[in-house]
ChimeraX commands (.cxc) that place a marker at each C-alpha (Angstrom):
marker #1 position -10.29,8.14,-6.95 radius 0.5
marker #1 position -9.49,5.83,-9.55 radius 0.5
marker #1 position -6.26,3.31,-10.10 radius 0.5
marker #1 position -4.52,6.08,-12.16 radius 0.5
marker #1 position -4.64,8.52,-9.18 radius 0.5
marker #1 position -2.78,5.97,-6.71 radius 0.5
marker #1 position -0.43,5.05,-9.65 radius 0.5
marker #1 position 0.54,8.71,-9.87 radius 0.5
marker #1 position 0.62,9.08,-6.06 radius 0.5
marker #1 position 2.84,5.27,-6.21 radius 0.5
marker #1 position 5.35,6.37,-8.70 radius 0.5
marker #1 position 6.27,9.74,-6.80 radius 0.5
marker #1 position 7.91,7.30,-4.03 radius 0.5
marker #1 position 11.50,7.19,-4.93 radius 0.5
marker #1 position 12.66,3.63,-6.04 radius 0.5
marker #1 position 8.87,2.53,-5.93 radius 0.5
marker #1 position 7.60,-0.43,-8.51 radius 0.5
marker #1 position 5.10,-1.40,-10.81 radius 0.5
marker #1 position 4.21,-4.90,-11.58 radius 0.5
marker #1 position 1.54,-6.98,-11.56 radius 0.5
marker #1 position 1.00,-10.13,-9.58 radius 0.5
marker #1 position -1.29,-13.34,-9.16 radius 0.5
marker #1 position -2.47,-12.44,-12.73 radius 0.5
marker #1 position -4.63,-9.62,-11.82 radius 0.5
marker #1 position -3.27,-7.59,-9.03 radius 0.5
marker #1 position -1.31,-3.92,-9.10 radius 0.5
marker #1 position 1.56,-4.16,-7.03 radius 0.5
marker #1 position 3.61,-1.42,-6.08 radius 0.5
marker #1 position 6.99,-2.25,-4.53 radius 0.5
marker #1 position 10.04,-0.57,-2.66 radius 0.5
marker #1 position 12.88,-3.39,-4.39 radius 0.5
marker #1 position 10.85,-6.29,-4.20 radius 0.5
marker #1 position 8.67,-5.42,-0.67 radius 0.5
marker #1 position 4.99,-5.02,-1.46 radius 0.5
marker #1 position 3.37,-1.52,0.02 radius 0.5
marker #1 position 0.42,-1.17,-1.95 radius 0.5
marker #1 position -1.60,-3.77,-3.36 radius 0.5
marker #1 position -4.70,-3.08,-5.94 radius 0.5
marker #1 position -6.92,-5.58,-7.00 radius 0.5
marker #1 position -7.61,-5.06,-10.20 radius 0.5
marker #1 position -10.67,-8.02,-10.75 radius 0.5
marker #1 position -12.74,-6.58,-7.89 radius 0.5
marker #1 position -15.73,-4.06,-8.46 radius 0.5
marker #1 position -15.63,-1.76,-6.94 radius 0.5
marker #1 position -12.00,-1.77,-7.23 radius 0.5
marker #1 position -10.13,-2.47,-4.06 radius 0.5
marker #1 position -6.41,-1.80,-2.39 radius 0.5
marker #1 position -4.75,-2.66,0.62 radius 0.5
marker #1 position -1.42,-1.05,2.26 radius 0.5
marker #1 position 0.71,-1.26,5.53 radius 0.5
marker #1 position -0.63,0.92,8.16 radius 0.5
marker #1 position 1.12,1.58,11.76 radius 0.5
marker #1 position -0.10,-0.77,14.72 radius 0.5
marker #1 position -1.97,1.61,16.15 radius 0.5
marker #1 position -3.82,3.03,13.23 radius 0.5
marker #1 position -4.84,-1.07,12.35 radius 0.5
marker #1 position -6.97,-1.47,14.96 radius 0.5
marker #1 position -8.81,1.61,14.34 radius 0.5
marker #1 position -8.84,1.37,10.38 radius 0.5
marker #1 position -10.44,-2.53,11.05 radius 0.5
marker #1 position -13.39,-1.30,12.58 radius 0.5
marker #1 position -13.60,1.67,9.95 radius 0.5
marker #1 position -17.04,1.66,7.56 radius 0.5
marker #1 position -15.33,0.12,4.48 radius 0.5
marker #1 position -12.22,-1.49,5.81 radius 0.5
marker #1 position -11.21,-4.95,6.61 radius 0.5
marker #1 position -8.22,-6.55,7.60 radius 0.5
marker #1 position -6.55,-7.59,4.29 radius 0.5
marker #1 position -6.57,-11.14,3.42 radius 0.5
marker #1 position -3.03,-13.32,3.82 radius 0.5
marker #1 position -1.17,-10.01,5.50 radius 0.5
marker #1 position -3.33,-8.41,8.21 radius 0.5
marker #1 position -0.91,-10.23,10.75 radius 0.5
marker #1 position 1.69,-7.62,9.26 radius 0.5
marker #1 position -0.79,-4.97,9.79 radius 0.5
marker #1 position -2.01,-4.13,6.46 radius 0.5
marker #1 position -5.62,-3.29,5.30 radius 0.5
marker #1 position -7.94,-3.28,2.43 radius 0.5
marker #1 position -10.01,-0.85,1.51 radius 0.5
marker #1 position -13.00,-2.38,0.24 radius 0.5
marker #1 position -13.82,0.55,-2.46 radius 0.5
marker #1 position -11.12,2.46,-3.36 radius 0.5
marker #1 position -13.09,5.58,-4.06 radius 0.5
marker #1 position -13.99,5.65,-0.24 radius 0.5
marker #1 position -11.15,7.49,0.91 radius 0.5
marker #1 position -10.04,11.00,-0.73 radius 0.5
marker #1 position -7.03,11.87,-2.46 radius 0.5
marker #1 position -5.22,13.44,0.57 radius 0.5
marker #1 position -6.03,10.24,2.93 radius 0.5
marker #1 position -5.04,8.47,0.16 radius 0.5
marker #1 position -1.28,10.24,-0.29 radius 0.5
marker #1 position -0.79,10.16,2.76 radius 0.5
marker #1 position -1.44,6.77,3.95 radius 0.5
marker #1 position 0.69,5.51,0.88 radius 0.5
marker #1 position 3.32,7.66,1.92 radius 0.5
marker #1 position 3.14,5.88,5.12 radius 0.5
marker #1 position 2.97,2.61,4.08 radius 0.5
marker #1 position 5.82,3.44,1.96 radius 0.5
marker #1 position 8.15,4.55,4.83 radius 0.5
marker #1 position 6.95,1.56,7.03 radius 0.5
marker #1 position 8.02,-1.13,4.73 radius 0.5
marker #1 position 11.39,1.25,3.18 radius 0.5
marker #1 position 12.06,1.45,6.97 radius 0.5
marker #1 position 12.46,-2.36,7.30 radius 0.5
marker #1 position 14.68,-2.72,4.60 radius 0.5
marker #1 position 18.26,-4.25,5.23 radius 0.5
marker #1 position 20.70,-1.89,6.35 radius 0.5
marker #1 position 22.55,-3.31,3.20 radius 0.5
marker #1 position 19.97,-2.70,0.85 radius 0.5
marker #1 position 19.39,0.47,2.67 radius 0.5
marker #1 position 23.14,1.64,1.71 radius 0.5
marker #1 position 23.41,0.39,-1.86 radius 0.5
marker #1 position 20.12,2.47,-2.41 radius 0.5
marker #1 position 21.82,5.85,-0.89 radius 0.5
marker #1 position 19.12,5.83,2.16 radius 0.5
marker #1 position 19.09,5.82,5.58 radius 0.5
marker link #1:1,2 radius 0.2
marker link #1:2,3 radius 0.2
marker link #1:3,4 radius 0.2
marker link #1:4,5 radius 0.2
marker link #1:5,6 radius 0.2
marker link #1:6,7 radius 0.2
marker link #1:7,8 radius 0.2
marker link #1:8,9 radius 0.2
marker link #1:9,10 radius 0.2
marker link #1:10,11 radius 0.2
marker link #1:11,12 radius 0.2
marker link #1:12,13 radius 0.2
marker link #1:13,14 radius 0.2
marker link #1:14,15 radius 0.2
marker link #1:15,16 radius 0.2
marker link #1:16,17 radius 0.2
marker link #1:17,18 radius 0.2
marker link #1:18,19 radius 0.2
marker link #1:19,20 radius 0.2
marker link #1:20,21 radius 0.2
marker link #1:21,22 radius 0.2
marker link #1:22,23 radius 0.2
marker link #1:23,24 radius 0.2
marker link #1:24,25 radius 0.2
marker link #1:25,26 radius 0.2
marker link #1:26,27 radius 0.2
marker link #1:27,28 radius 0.2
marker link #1:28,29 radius 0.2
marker link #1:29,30 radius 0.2
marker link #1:30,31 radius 0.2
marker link #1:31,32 radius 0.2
marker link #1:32,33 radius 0.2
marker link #1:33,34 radius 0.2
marker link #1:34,35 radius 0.2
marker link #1:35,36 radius 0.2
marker link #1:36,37 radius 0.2
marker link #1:37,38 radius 0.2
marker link #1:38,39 radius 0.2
marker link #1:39,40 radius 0.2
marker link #1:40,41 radius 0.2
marker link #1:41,42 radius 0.2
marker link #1:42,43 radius 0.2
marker link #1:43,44 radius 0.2
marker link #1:44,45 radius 0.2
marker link #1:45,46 radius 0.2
marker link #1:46,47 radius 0.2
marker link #1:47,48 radius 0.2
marker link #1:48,49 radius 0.2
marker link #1:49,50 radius 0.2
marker link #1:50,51 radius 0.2
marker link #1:51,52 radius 0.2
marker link #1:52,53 radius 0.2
marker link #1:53,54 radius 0.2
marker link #1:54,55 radius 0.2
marker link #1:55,56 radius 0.2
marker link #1:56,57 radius 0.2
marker link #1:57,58 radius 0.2
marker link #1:58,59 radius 0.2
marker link #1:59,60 radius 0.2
marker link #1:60,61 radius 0.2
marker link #1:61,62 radius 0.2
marker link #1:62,63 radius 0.2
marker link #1:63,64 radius 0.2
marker link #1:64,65 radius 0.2
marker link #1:65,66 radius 0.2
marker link #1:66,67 radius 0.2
marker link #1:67,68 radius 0.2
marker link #1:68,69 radius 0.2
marker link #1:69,70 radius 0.2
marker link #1:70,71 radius 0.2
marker link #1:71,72 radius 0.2
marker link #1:72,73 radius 0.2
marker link #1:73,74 radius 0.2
marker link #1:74,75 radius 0.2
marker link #1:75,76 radius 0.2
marker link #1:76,77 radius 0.2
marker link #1:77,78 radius 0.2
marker link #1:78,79 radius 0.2
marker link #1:79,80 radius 0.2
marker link #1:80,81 radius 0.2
marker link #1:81,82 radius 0.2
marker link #1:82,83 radius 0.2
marker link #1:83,84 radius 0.2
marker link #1:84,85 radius 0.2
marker link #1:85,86 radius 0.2
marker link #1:86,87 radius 0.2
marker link #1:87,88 radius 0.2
marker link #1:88,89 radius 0.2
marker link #1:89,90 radius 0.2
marker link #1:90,91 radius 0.2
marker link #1:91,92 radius 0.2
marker link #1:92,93 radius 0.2
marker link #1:93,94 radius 0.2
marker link #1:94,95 radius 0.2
marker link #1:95,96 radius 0.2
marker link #1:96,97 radius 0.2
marker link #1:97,98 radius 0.2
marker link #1:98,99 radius 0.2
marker link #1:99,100 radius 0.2
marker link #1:100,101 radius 0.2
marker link #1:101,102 radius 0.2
marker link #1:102,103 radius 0.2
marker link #1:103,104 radius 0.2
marker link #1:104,105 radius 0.2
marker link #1:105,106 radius 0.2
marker link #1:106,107 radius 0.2
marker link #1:107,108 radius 0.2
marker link #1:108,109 radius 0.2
marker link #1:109,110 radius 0.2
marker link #1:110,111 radius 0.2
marker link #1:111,112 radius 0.2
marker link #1:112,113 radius 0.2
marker link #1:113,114 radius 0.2
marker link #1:114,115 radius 0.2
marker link #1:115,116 radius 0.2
view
């Protein structure tokens, strides 16, 4: 895997974002909430993303992963080499991390978007 392969997977998510943050970070949004974060000054190169509560405990202790730096209270992870995962793990834990933080978006916000 390489950053171009998780952009393509990002930008698939309706209403997802691009931007980057702190000066060197990829940050991929769902109107303004982070769900994918890639650090872009690390080698190897490394992301982290919202997982469920139970999958956190079990990613934490996971060859590889760690609990990601300023959000693991929110349940997120990083990946400590992005290439360590494949593309299918990959989609769909994006795709999760996607819904998890879409799902906690205002009803408001929800509506004005044309979601549920």
């Amino acid at each position: 895997m390489v950053v171009e392969d998780i952009q393509a997977i990002c930008k698939k998510m309706a209403f997802a974002t691009e931007d980057i943050k702190w000066g060197h970070d990829l940050v991929f949004s769902i109107r303004g909430k982070m769900f994918c974060v890639i650090g872009m000054d690390s080698f190897p190169v490394t992301a982290s993303f919202k997982v469920t509560e139970e999958d956190f405990e079990e990613m934490c202790i996971r060859d590889g992963f760690k609990p990601a730096p300023y959000v693991a209270k929110y349940k997120w992870v990083q990946i400590e080499d992005i290439n360590k995962m494949n593309k299918k793990d990959w989609e769909s834990y994006l795709s999760q991390s996607y819904s998890l933080v879409k799902n906690k978006l205002t009803p408001k916000i929800k509506k004005l978007m044309g979601i549920s």
